[in-house]
C-alpha positions, 0 to 999 in steps of 0.5 A: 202547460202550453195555451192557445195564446201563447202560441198565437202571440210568441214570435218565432224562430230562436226560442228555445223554450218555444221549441221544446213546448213545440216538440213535447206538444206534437209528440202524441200526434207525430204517428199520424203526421205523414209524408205524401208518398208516390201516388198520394193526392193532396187536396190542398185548393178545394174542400171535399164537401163544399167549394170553399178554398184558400181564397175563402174567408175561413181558408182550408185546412189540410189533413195531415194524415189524409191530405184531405181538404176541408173547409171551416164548416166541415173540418170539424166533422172530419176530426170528429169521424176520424180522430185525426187532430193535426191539420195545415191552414192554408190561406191565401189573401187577395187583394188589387194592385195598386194603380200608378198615376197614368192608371197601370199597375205599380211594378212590383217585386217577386212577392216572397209570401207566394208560396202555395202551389195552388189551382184556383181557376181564377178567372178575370184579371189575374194580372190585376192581383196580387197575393199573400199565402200564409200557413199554419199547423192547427191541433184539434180540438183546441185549435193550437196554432204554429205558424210556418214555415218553423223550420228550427222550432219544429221537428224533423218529421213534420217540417217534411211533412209539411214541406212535402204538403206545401209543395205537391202538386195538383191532386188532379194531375196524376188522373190526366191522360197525359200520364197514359201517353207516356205508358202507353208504348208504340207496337212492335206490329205498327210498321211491318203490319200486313193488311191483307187485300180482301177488299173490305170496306168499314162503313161508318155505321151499322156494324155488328160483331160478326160472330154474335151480331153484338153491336157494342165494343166492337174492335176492327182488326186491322189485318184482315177487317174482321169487326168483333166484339171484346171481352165483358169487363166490369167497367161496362165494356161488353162482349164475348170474346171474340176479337181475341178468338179472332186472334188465337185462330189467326194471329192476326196482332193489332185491332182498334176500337171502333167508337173511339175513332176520332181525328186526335187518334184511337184505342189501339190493342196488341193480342200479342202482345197484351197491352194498350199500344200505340200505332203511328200509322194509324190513319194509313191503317183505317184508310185500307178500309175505307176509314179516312177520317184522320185524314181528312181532319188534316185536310179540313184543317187547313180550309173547310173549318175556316170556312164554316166557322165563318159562314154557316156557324157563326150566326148559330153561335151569336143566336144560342149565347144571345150575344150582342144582347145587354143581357142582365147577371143574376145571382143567388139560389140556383143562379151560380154557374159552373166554371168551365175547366177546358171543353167541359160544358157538356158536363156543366149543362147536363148538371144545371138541368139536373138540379133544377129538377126538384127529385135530384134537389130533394135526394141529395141536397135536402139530404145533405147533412145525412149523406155528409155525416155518412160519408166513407172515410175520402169524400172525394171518391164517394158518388152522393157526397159529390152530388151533393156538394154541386148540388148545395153549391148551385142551388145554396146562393153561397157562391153566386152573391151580387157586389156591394153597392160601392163595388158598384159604383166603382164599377160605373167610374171602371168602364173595364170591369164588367158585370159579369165578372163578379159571376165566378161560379163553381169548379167541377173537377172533383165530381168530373175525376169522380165520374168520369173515372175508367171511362175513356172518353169522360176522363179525357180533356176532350169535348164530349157528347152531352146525351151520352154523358147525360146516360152516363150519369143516369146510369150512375144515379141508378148504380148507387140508388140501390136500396134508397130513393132513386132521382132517376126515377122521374125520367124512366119509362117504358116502350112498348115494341110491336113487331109484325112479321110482314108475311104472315102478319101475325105479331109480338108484342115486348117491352123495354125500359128507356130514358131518353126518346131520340127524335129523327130529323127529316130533312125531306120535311123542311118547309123551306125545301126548295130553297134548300135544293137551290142551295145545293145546286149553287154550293155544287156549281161553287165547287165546279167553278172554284168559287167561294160557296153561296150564303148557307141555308138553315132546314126548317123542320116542323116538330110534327114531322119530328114525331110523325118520323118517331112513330112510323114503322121500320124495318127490323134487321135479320127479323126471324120469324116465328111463324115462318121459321125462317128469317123475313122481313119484319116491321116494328112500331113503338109506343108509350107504355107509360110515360115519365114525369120528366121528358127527355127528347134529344133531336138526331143532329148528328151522323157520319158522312161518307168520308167517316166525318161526323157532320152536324145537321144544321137545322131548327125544328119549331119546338113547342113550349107545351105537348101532348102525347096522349095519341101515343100510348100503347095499346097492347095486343088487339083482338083483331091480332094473332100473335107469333108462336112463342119459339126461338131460332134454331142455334146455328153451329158453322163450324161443326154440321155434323148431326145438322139438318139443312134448311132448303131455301124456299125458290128465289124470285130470279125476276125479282131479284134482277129488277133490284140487280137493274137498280145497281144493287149487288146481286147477291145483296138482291137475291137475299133481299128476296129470300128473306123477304119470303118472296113478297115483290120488288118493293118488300125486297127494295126496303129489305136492301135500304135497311141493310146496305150499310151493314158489312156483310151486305153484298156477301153471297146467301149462306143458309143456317144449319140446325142441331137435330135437339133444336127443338128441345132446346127451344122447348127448354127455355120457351117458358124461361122467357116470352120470345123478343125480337132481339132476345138475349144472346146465350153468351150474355147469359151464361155469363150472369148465370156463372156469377151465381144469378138464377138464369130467369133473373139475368134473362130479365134483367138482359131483356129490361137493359135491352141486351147491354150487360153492364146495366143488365148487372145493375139492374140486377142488383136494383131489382133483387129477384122475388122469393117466389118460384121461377114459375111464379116469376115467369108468371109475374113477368107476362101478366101484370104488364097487360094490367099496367096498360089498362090502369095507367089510361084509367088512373093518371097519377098513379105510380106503378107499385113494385108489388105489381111486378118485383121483377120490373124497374120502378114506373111512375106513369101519368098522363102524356101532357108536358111544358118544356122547362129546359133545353141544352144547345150546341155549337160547332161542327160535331160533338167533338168540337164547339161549345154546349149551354143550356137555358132553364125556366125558372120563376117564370122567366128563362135563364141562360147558364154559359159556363159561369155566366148566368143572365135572364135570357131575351130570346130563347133560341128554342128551335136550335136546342140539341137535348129538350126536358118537359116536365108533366101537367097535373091531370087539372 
């Protein structure tokens, strides 16, 4: 019998006894050693449950079956569930080089115990280190060793094995894109594409499907411009279909998706040809219609960048990282940071704030030995086992330990080591591949926008909280939408389910006004005369014109109405219907120019630490109010008019119409400004024209809807399905849940909650399964219960909504409007594409700044800069 010691203590290489106890003992295991195939992922640099890693004092240890990583704590877990004993140890030993008299680094040879190719993301002064690897085979349970490499002693199978391990390369290189530039072939169309010369032009905002109105995953087709939405896909893409319809009718091969235009490039799709290409004269393509972005990237490289980065952002980058301040490291319990992997910081914020909430440390840290031992077979592919592995790395203080006090004292005798690089903080890959998986944008290596993968990652906490606590929760709300119908004044009321409240920034209200305008007078004379532009000038906004921009009516597009059965002009308000726990408000710094340049306000808004939003709540119909018939719109069929009833135009102002023509508006644009305005004046008609100048179809001539002579039944048929929204769920939309076998009641629900978005409209669905009861009953429960929710959320402040007032509805937690602001992310640079994101978060009384791995007490908060603010609630004392 062979022991442990023996093992431990036998020097190898030669021993003919030691190979064939080496072989008879690996024989039992030698089925369940593999060799890493093609596509195979070795984790050999990061445990799959905690950030431990070589470099760590127990070091890792690799399944050799899996390729899994395990660090000492958890690899006994993973034998237990799988059974599988053979395992290779990797360790690395770091340690200083040693300093030659004059103070450099003693030169020194090739290290031949460098073997691991490993990413480790060391971050300071890696050439001020050396390192030793060591490997070895384990066998559970009884931790048999064999040192390697053993290449005599061991048997063919696992010393390829084992090599094969040793040498593989990142688990994570296989997922970067680069892979997909490589696949990805240029389009036969690219450089004989016809454009055709219809004049269109493509705004950088605005756009709607032209045949559905749908107003995500759109795709231009770069022929004729026609913008049409794309298949629906269960990875979130939405849309009917009819870009490809476009295609089989004209023929017409290459499109582009609309929202993933950027100066690097686009999503290019050949019909023809039935693949993702790519088009190497792209820019020359967009620029047919109006969309001159790449090519004004080219331009701003060169110049406008330079010239920014050294004027107006500058002082936006010292102010929000409070640089040339002696700010103080801090370490432990919800002080480690977050390693930056390359332009991801927007992700490391977002996760900051997240574990700072107490629901998200409740679900997925206190609950981190369950969700470990209940974790599928590959961890690393499993949404809660990665929450909870950042969540215990940030907030165990496993990862964030201060120096001894002699590393201290060595670091006072060493002016060149600073504080701050004992601060080395977590690495988020697994969690980035895991999350950002299929998404085009998350799983690139491009800067990204902080709000939107903040939704990302709601939706995501939503998905896979089905049947169990949901941290979410605390962010969920609902707003109440009144819609008023300008003409017979009569309304309806709706509402919807929201996460995030995005606040205007009026820029007209910036109490430094005229300096603003002498700024713009000076930077224009700079330009004429070919002069270096003047000192920049920061908008100064106050946040009560924030809200009061939020609050006040606006004009909704293509409003039908009811009452008139025709389209008009139709203003909505919105309210709180209940309000969240915790408050996201995100200020609207970005937009487009012109020239389809993102630009970035550059503002600051005087936030305050506490608000209160009591004012807001939603009322609810009042009795002075009529509200609008409970009809929907006729369904209009273009292409067949057969059988159809035309609807006669009421008569057109013609002065009306030539007062707003005067003003150098289209004609045709005015004349459906008036016509759907009912004829109400100039002024209605004017604001008609401002809400829809930006949308393609603007300046076409007016063309009337035709009406099935069933219109009316039809109507009738669904009228009881669903209370009448101002924008209620596309047919297409329904039709497609109702053929994955939901109750058409259900999927207009879950449509109307999701506020059309399919995708999250199937998750909701699977979180909020569909009542026992009658439809009927359903109905009933979906129209009634909402009143009762206004009138007890004023009475009860702390009350959470329970589902059983409203199976159908998502989860409320309603309390009073009272917040203090305990977080804020912050960005730096030109657009969401570019620059750099931090956050600062309040905790223990004192505010913290969290810049990538680096975490200090902040000396000045710069709280008027912020991007994306989070209040948490008052207690009603």
């Amino acid at each position: 019998v062979v022991n442990k010691c023996d093992f431990m203590n036998r020097p190898g290489g030669g021993n003919v006894k030691m190979a064939t106890d080496l072989g008879e003992l690996l024989v039992p295991y030698m089925p369940t050693i593999r060799v890493p195939r093609t596509g195979d992922r070795v984790f050999k640099s990061e445990c799959a449950f905690s950030f431990d890693s070589p470099e760590s004092e127990g070091g890792l240890y690799v399944c050799m079956n899996t390729f899994l990583g395990f660090g000492r704590e958890h690899v006994e877990r993973h034998y237990r569930k799988t059974g599988q004993s053979v395992y290779m140890h990797l360790k690395r030993h770091v340690k200083e080089k040693a300093t030659g008299a004059a103070g450099g680094a003693i030169p020194r040879r090739r290290n031949g115990k460098v073997f691991l190719d490993l990413e480790l993301n060391r971050d300071f002064n890696g050439d001020d280190y050396e390192y030793e690897d060591e490997a070895k085979l384990v066998i559970f349970p009884d931790h048999f060793e064999i040192p390697l490499p053993n290449i005599e002693e061991l048997p063919a199978l696992v010393t390829i094995a084992c090599d094969a391990v040793l040498n593989a390369s990142s688990a994570y290189k296989k997922q970067e894109p680069e892979s997909w530039d490589e696949e990805i072939q240029v389009s036969r169309h690219a450089r004989s594409l016809r454009q055709l010369d219809n004049g269109v032009r493509i705004p950088p905002s605005g756009w709607k499907c032209q045949k559905c109105e749908m107003r995500e995953n759109l795709w231009l087709n770069l022929t004729d411009g026609a913008v049409l939405c794309g298949k629906w896909f269960f990875d979130g893409s939405g849309g009917n279909g009819h870009a490809l319809e476009h295609y089989r009718e004209t023929s017409y091969p290459l499109a582009v998706k609309m929202d993933t235009i950027t100066p690097d490039g686009a999503d290019i799709y050949s019909f023809e040809e039935e693949e993702a290409v790519l088009d190497p004269h792209i820019s020359d393509h967009l620029s047919h219609f109006g969309i001159d972005m790449l090519q004004m990237q080219k331009r701003t490289e060169n110049g406008h960048h330079r010239e920014n980065n050294s004027r107006p952002r500058v002082s936006e980058w010292e102010v929000i990282q409070e640089s040339g301040m002696k700010l103080k490291a801090v370490f432990g319990s919800g002080y480690t940071g977050i390693k930056n992997l390359g332009n991801t910081c927007y992700l490391s914020t977002v996760m900051q704030v997240l574990f700072s909430i107490p629901d998200f440390q409740r679900m997925y840290v206190g609950n981190l030995q369950r969700i470990f031992d209940y974790s599928p077979l590959d961890p690393s592919q499993d949404f809660a086992t990665q929450m909870a592995k950042l969540g215990h790395g940030l907030l165990s203080g496993q990862y964030s330990k201060p120096p001894m006090k002699s590393e201290l004292i060595e670091q006072v005798m060493n002016e060149e080591h600073k504080m701050l690089n004992w601060q080395k903080g977590v690495s988020p890959r697994m969690l980035k591949a895991l999350v950002s998986r299929g998404h085009p944008e998350f799983s690139s290596n491009r800067q990204q926008d902080a709000h939107e993968f903040l939704l990302h990652l709601i939706n995501l906490v939503e998905r896979n909280s089905a049947g169990s606590e949901n941290p979410s929760d605390v962010f969920r709300f609902l707003v109440e939408e009144r819609v008023q119908c300008c003409q017979s004044r009569q309304v309806r009321y709706s509402q919807r389910v929201d996460y995030c409240i995005q606040l205007p920034a009026p820029l007209e209200a910036a109490i430094n006004r005229e300096e603003l305008l002498t700024y713009e007078a000076k930077k224009k004379e700079a330009e004429e005369n070919m002069q270096p532009p003047p000192e920049p000038v920061r908008a100064r906004i106050p946040f009560t014109a924030c809200l009061q921009a939020f609050t006040e009516p606006e004009n909704v597009p293509d409003f039908w109405s009811s009452a008139l059965q025709a389209k008009s002009a139709g203003v909505k308000t919105s309210r709180f219907a209940s309000f969240p726990e915790y408050l996201i408000l995100q200020i609207k710094k970005f937009t487009f120019g012109v020239d389809w340049v993102p630009k970035k306000l550059d503002l600051a808004i005087d936030v305050p630490d506490f608000l209160d939003l009591n004012r807001l709540r939603a009322t609810g119909l009042q009795a002075s109010e009529e509200e609008l018939p409970d009809l929907m719109p006729p369904i209009v069929l273009p292409e067949d008019t057969r059988g159809t009833e035309t609807i006669l135009p009421p008569e057109i102002d013609e002065a009306a119409v030539m007062q707003l023509a005067e003003m150098g508006f289209p004609l045709e644009a005015c004349r459906k400004a008036v016509y759907y305005t009912g004829n109400m004046g100039p002024e209605m008609a004017f604001n008609w024209i401002i809400a829809h100048m930006e949308e393609p179809d603007f300046a076409e001539p007016l063309t009337l809807p035709s009406l099935m002579d069933s219109a009316p039944s039809t109507s009738d048929s669904v009228m009881g399905a669903t209370p009448l929204d101002p924008n209620p769920p596309p047919e297409e939309s329904i039709s497609i849940l109702t053929s994955m076998g939901f109750p058409r009641t259900h999927s207009i629900n879950a449509l109307k909650a999701m506020n059309n978005n399919l995708e999250r409209a199937l998750d909701w669905i699977f979180t909020h399964p569909e009542p026992e009861e009658s439809d009927a009953l359903s109905d009933m429960a979906d129209t009634e219960p909402n009143d009762n929710a206004f009138s007890n959320a004023n009475s009860h402040s702390d009350a959470t909504l329970s589902p059983d007032r409203d199976t159908t509805g998502p989860r409320i937690k309603d309390g009073p409007g009272r917040y203090e602001l305990f977080a804020f992310i912050s960005h730096m640079g030109e657009s969401t594409m570019s620059g750099h994101y931090v956050c600062h978060i309040k905790k223990e009384g004192r505010w913290v700044i969290y810049n990538d791995h680096k975490v200090c007490l902040s000396e000045r908060p710069p709280k008027d800069l912020g991007y994306i603010y989070f209040y948490h609630r008052l207690s009603s004392s």
